[in-house]
C-alpha positions in Angstrom: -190.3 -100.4 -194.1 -194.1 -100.9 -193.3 -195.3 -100.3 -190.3 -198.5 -101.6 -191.3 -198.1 -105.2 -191.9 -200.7 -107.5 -193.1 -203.5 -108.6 -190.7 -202.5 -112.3 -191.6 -198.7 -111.3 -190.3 -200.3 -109.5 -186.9 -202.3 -112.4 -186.4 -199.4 -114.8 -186.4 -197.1 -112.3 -184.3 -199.7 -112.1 -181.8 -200.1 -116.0 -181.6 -196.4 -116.8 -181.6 -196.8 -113.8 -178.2 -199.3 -116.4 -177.1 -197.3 -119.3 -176.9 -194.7 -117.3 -175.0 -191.9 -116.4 -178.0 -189.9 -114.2 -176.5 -190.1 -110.4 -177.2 -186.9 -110.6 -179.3 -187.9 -113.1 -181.0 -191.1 -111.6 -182.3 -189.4 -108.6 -182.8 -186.7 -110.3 -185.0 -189.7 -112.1 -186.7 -191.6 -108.8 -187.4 -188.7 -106.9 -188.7 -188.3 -109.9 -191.4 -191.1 -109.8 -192.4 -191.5 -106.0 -192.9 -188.7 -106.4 -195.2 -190.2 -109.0 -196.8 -193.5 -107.5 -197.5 -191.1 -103.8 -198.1 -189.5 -105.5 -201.1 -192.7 -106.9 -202.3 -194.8 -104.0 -202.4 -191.6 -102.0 -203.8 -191.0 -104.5 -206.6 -194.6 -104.8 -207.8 -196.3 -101.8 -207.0 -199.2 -103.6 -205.1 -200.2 -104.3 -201.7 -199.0 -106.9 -199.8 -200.9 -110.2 -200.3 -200.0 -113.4 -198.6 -201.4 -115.3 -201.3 -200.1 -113.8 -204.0 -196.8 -115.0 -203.1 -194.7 -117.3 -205.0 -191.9 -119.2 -205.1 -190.0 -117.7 -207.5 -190.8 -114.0 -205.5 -189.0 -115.5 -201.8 -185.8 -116.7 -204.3 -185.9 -113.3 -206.1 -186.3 -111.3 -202.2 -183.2 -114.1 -201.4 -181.2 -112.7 -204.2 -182.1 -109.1 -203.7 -180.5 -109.2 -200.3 -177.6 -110.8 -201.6 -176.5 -108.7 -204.6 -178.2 -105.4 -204.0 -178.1 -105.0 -200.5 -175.0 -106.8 -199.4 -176.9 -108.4 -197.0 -174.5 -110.7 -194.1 -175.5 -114.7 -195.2 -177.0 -115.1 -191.2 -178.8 -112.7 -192.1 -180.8 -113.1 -194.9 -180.7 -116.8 -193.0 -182.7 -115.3 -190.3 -184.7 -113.7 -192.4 -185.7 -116.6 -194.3 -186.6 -118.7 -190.9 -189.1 -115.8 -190.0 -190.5 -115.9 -193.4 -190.8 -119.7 -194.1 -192.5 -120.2 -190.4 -195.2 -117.1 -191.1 -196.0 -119.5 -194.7 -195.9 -122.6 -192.7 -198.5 -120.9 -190.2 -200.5 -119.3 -193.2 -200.9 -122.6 -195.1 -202.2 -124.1 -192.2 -204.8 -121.2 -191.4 -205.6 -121.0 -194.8 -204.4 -118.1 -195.4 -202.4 -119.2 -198.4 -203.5 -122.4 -200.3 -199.5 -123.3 -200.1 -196.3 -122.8 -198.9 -193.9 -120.7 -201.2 -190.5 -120.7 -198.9 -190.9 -124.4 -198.6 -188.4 -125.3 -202.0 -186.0 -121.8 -201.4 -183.2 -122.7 -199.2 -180.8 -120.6 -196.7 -176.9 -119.8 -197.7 -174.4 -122.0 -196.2 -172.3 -120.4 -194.2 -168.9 -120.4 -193.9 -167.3 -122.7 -191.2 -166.6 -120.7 -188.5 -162.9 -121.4 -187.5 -162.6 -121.8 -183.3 -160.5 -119.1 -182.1 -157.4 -119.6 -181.3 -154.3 -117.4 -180.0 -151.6 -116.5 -182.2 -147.9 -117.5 -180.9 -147.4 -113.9 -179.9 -150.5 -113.7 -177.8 -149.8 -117.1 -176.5 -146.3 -116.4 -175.8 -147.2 -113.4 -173.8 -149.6 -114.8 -171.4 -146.7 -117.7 -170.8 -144.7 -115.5 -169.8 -146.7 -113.6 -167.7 -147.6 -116.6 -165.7 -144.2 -117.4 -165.4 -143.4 -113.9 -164.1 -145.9 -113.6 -161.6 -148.0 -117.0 -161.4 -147.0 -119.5 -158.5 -146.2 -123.0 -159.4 -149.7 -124.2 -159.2 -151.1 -121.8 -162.0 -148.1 -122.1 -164.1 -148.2 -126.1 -164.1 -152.1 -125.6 -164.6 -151.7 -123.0 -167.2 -149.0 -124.8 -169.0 -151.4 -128.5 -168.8 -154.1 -126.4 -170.6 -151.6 -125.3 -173.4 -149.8 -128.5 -173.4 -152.7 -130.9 -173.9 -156.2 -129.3 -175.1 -157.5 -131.0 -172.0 -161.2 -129.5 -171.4 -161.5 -127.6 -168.8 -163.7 -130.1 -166.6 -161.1 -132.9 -167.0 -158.4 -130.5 -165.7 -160.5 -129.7 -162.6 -161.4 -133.9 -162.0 -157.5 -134.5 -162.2 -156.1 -136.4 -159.4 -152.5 -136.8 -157.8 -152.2 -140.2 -159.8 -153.7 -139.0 -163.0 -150.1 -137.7 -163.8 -147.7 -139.8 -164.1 -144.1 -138.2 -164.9 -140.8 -140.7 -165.6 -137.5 -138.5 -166.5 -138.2 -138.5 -170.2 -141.8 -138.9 -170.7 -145.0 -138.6 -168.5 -148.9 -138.6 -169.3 -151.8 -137.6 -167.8 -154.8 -140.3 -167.3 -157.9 -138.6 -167.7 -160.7 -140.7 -166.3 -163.6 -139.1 -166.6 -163.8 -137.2 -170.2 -166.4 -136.2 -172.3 -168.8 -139.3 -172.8 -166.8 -141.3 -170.3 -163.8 -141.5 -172.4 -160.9 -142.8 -170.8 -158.0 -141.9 -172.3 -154.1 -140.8 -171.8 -152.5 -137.7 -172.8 -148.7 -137.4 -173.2 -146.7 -134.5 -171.6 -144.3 -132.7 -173.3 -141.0 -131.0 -171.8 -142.5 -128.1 -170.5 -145.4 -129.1 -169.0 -143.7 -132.4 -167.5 -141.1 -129.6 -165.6 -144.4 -127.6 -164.7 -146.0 -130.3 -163.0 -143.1 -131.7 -161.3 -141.9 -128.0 -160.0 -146.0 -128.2 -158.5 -145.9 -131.7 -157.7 -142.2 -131.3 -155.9 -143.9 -128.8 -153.7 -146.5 -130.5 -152.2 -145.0 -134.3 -151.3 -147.9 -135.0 -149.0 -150.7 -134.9 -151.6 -151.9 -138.9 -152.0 -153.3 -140.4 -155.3 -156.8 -140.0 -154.6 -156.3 -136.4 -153.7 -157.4 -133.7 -156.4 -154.7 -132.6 -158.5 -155.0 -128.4 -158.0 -154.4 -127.2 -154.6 -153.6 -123.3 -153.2 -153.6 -121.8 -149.7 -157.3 -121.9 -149.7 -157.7 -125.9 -150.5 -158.3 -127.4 -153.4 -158.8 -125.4 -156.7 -162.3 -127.3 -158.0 -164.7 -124.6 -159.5 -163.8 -123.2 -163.0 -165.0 -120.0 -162.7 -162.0 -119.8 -160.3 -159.7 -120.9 -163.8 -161.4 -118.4 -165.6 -160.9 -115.4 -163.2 -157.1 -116.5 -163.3 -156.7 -116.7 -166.7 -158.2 -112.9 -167.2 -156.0 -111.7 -164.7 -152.9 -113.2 -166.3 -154.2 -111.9 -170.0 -154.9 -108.4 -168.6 -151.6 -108.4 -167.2 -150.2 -109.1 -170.3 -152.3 -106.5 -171.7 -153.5 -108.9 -174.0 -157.9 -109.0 -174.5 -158.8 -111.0 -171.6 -162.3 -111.7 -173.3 -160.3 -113.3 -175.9 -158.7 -115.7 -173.2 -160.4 -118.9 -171.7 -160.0 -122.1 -171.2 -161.9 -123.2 -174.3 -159.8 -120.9 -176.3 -156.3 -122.7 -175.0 -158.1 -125.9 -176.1 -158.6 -124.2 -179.4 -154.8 -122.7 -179.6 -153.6 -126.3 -178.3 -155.4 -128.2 -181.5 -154.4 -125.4 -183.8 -151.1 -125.8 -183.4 -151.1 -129.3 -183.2 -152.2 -129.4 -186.9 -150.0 -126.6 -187.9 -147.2 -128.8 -186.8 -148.4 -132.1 -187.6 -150.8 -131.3 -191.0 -153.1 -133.9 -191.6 -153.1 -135.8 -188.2 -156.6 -135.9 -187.7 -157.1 -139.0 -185.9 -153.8 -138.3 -183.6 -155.2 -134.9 -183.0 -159.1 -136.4 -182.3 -156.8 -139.2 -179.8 -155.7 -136.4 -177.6 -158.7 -134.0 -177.7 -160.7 -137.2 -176.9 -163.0 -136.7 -180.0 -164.3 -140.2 -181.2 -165.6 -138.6 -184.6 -162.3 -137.0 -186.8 -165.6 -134.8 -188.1 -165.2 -133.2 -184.8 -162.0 -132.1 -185.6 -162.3 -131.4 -189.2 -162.6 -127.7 -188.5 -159.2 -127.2 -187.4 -158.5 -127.9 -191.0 -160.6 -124.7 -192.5 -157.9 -122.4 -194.0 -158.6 -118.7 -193.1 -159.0 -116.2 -195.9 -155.2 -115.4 -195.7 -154.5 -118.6 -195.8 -156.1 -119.3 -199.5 -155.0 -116.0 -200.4 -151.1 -117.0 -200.0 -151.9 -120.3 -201.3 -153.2 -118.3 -204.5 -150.4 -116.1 -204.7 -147.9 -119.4 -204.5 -149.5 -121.0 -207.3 -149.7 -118.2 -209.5 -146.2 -117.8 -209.0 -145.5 -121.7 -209.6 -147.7 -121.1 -212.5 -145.7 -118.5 -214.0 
């Protein structure tokens, strides 16, 4: 690519440097636009000329990335940003008597699907708690597969947020996302989890927080974090691939795997007042559509 770029294109580098863009930034910028002006001067057999350019040359550079060079979509998304905002600047400097990126538009990318452990993965960690955990981080590892609860409403839990009976129980969190209010049922495994915790510290009061050790009260989530890593690693399982978040994500995952459809139960418990929220627990996986494909060929035939 050139390492020569246009005066105009130096001249806009050096004023984004002015207005303190950071030095990856402008190096991502410059980088576009060498391939941009690369493909131009390749294609045409001329110099690179800012206002030569038309609209019809930034789609054809678009496609080019696409269908010759494979490009990733982010990519040539990127790409385009640096592009438009070096025309934007141009037009305004007079540079260019228009814009030519202002009608070509990036590639939609596809939904990225929130990661989520598979029931082996999950299963292993469980059990490594189990093995090894006391009854605090088993009950507080068992709430965060149980419910999806964020991670800052499990830490602002109090003694009389849970509330267990001998065939149901909830959780009351007061203080989610928004200042949602909302209750959470317990299932069977967590409601025996809490109770084992909560049956081995009688003295805790209602207003008192929830998550107690021999060091006080368990408050700071980087504490949760560290835990959960330990446990993962343990279970010689990626402990980069395990956080809180992600037990939110496995939680809602298999929620809809069980209950397909149940958007607005699933958006209830999460505490998400938009089901858009939630719609991308919905976005079948490449395997998915693949097996669906197979099916209906089969069907078909």
């Amino acid at each position: 690519m050139a390492d020569l770029l246009h005066p105009a294109i130096t001249a806009w580098l050096a004023d984004l440097d002015r207005q303190g863009k950071s030095t990856l930034t402008c190096a991502g910028y410059r980088r576009a636009l060498a391939n941009f002006v690369h493909w131009s001067e390749q294609t045409y057999g001329q110099p690179f000329d800012p206002s030569a350019i038309i609209p019809r040359d930034v789609a054809d550079w678009k496609a080019f990335q696409q269908t010759v060079k494979g490009a990733k979509p982010a990519t040539i998304n990127q790409r385009l940003v640096a592009v438009s905002r070096f025309f934007k600047w141009a037009a305004a400097h007079g540079h260019v008597r228009g814009d030519p990126t202002a009608e070509v538009r990036g590639l939609r990318l596809e939904a990225r699907r929130p990661k989520a452990m598979d029931d082996v993965a999950l299963r292993r960690l469980l059990r490594q708690v189990h093995q090894e955990g006391d009854l605090r981080d088993i009950a507080l590892v068992e709430l965060l597969v149980g419910t999806g609860l964020r991670i800052s409403e499990t830490m602002d839990l109090r003694r009389g947020d849970v509330v267990l009976n001998d065939r149901s129980g909830e959780v009351v969190v007061r203080r989610g996302k928004r200042g949602v209010h909302r209750r959470v049922p317990l299932t069977a495994p967590v409601r025996g989890a809490l109770r084992a915790y909560l049956d081995a510290h009688p003295n805790l009061k209602n207003d008192d927080p929830l998550w107690v050790g021999q060091r006080g009260s368990l408050a700071d989530r980087t504490g949760v974090v560290k835990l959960l890593k330990r446990y993962a690693r343990h279970a010689q399982l990626d402990e980069e691939a395990v956080s809180p978040h992600v037990l939110r994500h496995t939680f809602a995952t298999r929620y809809l795997a069980a209950n397909p459809g149940d958007l607005r139960g699933l958006a209830a418990i999460l505490g998400h007042s938009n089901l858009d929220t939630v719609m991308i627990y919905t976005e079948p996986k490449t395997s998915d559509l693949a097996d669906r494909m197979e099916r209906a060929e089969t069907t078909g035939a």
